[in-house]
Structures are given as structure tokens and as C-alpha cells.
N, C-alpha and C positions, 0 to 999 in steps of 0.2 A: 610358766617361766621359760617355755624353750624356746621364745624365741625374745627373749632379753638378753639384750649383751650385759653381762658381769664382766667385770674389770676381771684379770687376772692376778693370782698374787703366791709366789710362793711356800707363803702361812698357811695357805689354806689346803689343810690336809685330806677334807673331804666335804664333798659340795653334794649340792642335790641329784647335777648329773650322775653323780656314782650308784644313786638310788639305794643306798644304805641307810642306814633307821636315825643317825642326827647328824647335821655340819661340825666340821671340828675343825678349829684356827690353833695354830701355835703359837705360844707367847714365848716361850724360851725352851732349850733344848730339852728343857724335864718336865714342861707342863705342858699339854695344851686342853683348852677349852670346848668341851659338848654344848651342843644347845638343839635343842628340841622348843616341841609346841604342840600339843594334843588339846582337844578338846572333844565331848560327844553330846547327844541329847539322852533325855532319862533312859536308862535300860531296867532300871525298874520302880517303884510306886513310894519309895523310903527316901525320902529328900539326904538324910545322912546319910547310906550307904552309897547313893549316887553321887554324891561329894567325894566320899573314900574310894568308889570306884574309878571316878574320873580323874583322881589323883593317882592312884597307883598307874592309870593306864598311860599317861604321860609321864613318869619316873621312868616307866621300864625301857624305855628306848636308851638311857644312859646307860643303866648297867648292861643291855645285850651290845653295846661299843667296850666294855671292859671297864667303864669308870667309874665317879662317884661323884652322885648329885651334889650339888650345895646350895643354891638359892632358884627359889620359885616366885613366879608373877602370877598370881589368877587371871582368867581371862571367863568373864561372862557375859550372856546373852542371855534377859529378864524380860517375861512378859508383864509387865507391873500392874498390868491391866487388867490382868484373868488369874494372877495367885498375889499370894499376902508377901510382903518382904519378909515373914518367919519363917517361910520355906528357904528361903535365900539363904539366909541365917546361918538352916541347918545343912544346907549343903554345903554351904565355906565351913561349917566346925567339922563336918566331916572329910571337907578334903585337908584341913588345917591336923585334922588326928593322925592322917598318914602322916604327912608333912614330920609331924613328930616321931615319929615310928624311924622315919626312915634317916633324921639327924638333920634336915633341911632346913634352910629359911625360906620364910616366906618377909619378901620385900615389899610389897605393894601388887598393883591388879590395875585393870580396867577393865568398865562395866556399859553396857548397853541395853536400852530398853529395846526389845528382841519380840518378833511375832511366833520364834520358838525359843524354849529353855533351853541353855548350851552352857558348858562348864569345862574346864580343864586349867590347863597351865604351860607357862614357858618355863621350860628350867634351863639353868646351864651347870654343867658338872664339870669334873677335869678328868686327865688321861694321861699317862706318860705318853710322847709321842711314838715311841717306839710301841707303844702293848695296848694299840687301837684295833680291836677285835674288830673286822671288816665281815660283812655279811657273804660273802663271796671268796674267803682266802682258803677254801675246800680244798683236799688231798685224794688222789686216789686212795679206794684204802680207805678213809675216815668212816666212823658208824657215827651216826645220826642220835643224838638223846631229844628227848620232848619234855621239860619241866611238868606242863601244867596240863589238866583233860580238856579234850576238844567238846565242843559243843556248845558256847554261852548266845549262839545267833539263833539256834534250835530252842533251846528253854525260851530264849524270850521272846520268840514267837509264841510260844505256847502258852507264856503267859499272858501273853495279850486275849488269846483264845480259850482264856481259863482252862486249858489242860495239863498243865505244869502242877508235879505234886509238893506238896508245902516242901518236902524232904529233901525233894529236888532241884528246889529257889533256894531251899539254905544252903546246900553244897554250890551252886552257881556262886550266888554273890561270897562264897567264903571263898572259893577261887578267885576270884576277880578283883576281890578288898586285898589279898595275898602278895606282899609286893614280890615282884623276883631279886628285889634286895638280896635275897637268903639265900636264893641257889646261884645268882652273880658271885658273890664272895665266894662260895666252894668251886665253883667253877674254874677263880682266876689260883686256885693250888694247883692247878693241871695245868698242861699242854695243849690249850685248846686252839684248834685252829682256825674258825668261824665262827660266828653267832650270830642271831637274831632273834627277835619274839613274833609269834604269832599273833594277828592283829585283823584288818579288817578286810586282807587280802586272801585271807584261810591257808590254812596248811599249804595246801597246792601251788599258793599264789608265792608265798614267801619261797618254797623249797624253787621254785623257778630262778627268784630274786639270788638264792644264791648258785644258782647253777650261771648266773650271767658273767659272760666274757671266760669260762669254761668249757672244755671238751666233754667234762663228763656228765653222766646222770645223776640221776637216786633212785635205789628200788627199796619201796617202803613197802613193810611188812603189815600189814589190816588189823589182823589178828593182838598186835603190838599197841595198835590206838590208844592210849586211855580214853574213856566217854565219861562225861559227866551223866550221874545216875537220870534215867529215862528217854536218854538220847535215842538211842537204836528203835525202841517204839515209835517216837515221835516222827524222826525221820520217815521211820517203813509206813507212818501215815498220810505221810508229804507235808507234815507241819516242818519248812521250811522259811528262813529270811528270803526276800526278796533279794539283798545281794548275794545272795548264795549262786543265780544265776548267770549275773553279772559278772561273779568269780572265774563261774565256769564259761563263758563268753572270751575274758582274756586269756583263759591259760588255753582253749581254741585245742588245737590237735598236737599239742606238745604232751599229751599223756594219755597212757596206757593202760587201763584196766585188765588184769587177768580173766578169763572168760568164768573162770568160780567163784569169783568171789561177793561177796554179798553184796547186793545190789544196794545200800543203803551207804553204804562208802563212797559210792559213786556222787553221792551227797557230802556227805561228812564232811571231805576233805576238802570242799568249796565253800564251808559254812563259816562267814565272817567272822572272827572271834573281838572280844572285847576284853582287852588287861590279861591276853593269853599269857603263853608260857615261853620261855627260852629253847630255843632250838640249837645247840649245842655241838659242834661239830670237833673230834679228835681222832686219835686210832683208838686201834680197838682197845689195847691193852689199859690204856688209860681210860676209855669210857666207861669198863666195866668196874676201877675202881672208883671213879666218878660217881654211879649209879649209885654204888654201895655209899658213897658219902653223902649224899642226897637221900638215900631213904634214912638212913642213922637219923638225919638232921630232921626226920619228920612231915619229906619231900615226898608224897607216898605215891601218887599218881606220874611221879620222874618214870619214863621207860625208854627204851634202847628200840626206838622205830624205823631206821633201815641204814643201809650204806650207800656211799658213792662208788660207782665204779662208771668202768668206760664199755657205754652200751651202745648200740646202733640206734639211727631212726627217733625214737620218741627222748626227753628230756625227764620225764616222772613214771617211773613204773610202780603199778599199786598193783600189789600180789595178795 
């Protein structure tokens, strides 16, 4: 898109160039309009939970803007030729069960006969125009929450390489079915002054995203990560995604590893996530009652993973 001229317009309160997680047009001084558009291919083998994952993964981009979805369009890509349309079926009742979960309509789709399986949705939600959570409106000062565990590019590698343990596929997909509906709404009782979700850019990728058109860093704490249960193995076996490296290609020499700390991190944090978690930005004093309201609410992998401040030289420091 950069090198398409778009019209100008004063409505439009956030555009692509801003590289924040949805476009947002004002329709009057109290409203304005989110719209997003997500879709992915199977990340795992259950036609309904790929439905419900691919639905929440496309929601969460509204709530980490501060809003609230209201109507969804499916967007599919069907091989009709190599599965049954009862596969189909069950992945629209399953992205249709979020849908419900989260108080949404679903208004209609469009469908293609597709040489891959592809699923997701366009939504648009709304937003007071004033309390548009921007992924970049960071504080000196601010500490860092992380909703959801890292690691759903790691398991499903693994799964594809049958080393993923059953216990360990249930915790993923119950992460990733999980909408951030639940920690959006605790969130907007606070003071919060950033946000974004973790998505297909990996932790690293996104903490860049919001350090952009700022002076300052992040220094994230390792030890603080959530993992989803058999990450740290897998990883220390080099069962990683391929865009994991990809990740680490962009973020280039903008980050800093401490020379002790576990060489598996060095991974982690470029490891592309799917229907990740909110990354949360306020001071301190309000993050820690934040956390407390998040674990009450049965947010249990929510943790306080590092601060901004204003460092030299690199952009991300991982301690």
C-alpha cells in the first residue's frame, strides 16, 4: 500500500501508515469506527477449534484499540476439491461460537474455492474517539503486562513433528480459543497508556511496533515470560516456525540480549504467535493493581514483563 495515494481526510483517525493493529474513521464526536480483517490457515487438525481460533484471532485487534466489536463478515478460502464441505461447516460453527461468546454479529462472508484452507473475519467495532488505545502512546516509566503465554508457533511446529504432548495442545488451543474480550474490559478500569496484542510478529516484533516514533526502549525481564507448558524444551531442540526467523531478520540489530541469559529466549521472543495476548502498557502503580484484577478474573498466565525507559544504543533489551 505505500506507494498508493489515499485521499486524505480528516475522519480518519488511524490509517495503516500509523502501523497500529486496526483503521479507525470518526463518525461523530462520541463514536468512531474500528475495522480490522484477520485471517490464517489450519494451526491445528480440529476443523471447530480452527474456526474459534481464527475468530478470536481477528476480534482481538479491536479490543487491544480499547473498543468493542459488533459485526463480523467471514472471509474464506476452500479447497473443495481435497476436503468435504462438513469440514467447512465445522469451522464456521466454530468461529460462529465465538462470535456468540463475544455479543457479535455475524452479517454475511465471502467464500473462494482456495488451493489452501484460509478463515478468519472482517470486523468493525467502535471507540470513543478520544480513548483509542494506540500501540505507541508509551510513557517513560510505563511497566509492560503480557495477558496471554508465549509460544503457540513453537507447539505447532511440534505438532506437525508429533512432539507436542496432548496436555500441551490443550493448553495451546485454550489459549488461543480465549478471547482477550476479558482482560480488554479490566483493562479499560485503568489508566492505561498503550496497547497491543501479540500476533504474527512475536513479542520482539510488536514491542519494536510500539517503541516507534519514540525515544525510548523496553528492558524485558526473561525470567517474567509466561510459556506455554513444553515450550522451553522444544525450543532448546530447535523445534521452531520458520517465521520465527523471519522475525528475527526484521527486528536486525535493534536488540540486545544479556550475555546470561538462556539461550532459548533468543528464540521465544521471535516466535510468531497466534490469537496471542495484550500487551498492556501503564505505570507501575496501576499495573500492579491491574495484574491483581486479571489474575482474580482467572487471567492466570497475565505477568508484569519489563519497563520502558530511556536507554542508549539498542531499542529491546532482554535481561
Amino acid at each position: 500500500m505505500r506507494d498508493i495515494k489515499i485521499k486524505s481526510d480528516s475522519n480518519v483517525l488511524v490509517t495503516a501508515s500509523d502501523k497500529d493493529d486496526a483503521g479507525v474513521y470518526r463518525i461523530s464526536d462520541s463514536i468512531a469506527l474500528i475495522q480490522t480483517l484477520d485471517f490464517i490457515t489450519p494451526i491445528c487438525d480440529d476443523p471447530f477449534e480452527y474456526g474459534r481460533i481464527a475468530a478470536c484471532n481477528s476480534l482481538s485487534d479491536v479490543y487491544a484499540m480499547g473498543g468493542k466489536p459488533l459485526t463480523a463478515m467471514n472471509i474464506v478460502g476452500f479447497p473443495t476439491k481435497k476436503f468435504s464441505l462438513d469440514i467447512l461447516q465445522k469451522i464456521l460453527e466454530g468461529g460462529q461460537s465465538v462470535l456468540d461468546e463475544a455479543d457479535v454479529r455475524l452479517l454475511g462472508g465471502h467464500s473462494v474455492d482456495d488451493s489452501e484452507m484460509k478463515y478468519g473475519l472482517s470486523v468493525t467495532g467502535v471507540v470513543h474517539p478520544d480513548k483509542i488505545l494506540r500501540n505507541n502512546s508509551i510513557q517513560e516509566g510505563d511497566v509492560l503486562i503480557l495477558t496471554k503465554a508465549l509460544g503457540t508457533g513453537i507447539i505447532a511446529t511440534a505438532i506437525k513433528a508429533d512432539m507436542a504432548e496432548e496436555s500441551s495442545i490443550s493448553e495451546f488451543i485454550l489459549s488461543m480459543t480465549t478471547l482477550n474480550k476479558y482482560a480488554a474490559e479490566i483493562m479499560l478500569n485503568f489508566n492505561v497508556h498503550a496497547c497491543t496484542d501479540v500476533t504474527g510478529f512475536g513479542l520482539a516484533g510488536h514491542l519494536l511496533e510500539m517503541l516507534d516514533g519514540t525515544s525510548l526502549a523496553v528492558e524485558i525481564n526473561s525470567n517474567n515470560l509466561p510459556l506455554l507448558p513444553q515450550v522451553e524444551d522444544l525450543a532448546s531442540y530447535g523445534i521452531v516456525p520458520g517465521g520465527l526467523y523471519r522475525n528475527r531478520d526484521y527486528i536486525g540489530t535493534a536488540i540486545d540480549f544479556s550475555s546470561d541469559i538462556k539461550t532459548i529466549y533468543k528464540d521465544i521472543v521471535f516466535d510468531p504467535q497466534t490469537s496471542g495476548g495484550l500487551l498492556i502498557s501503564l505505570n507501575e502503580k496501576d499495573a500492579f493493581d491491574l495484574l491483581s484484577a486479571l489474575h482474580s478474573a482467572g487471567i492466570k498466565n497475565a505477568s508484569i514483563i519489563g519497563s520502558f525507559k530511556t536507554l542508549s544504543d539498542k531499542k529491546i533489551y532482554i535481561r
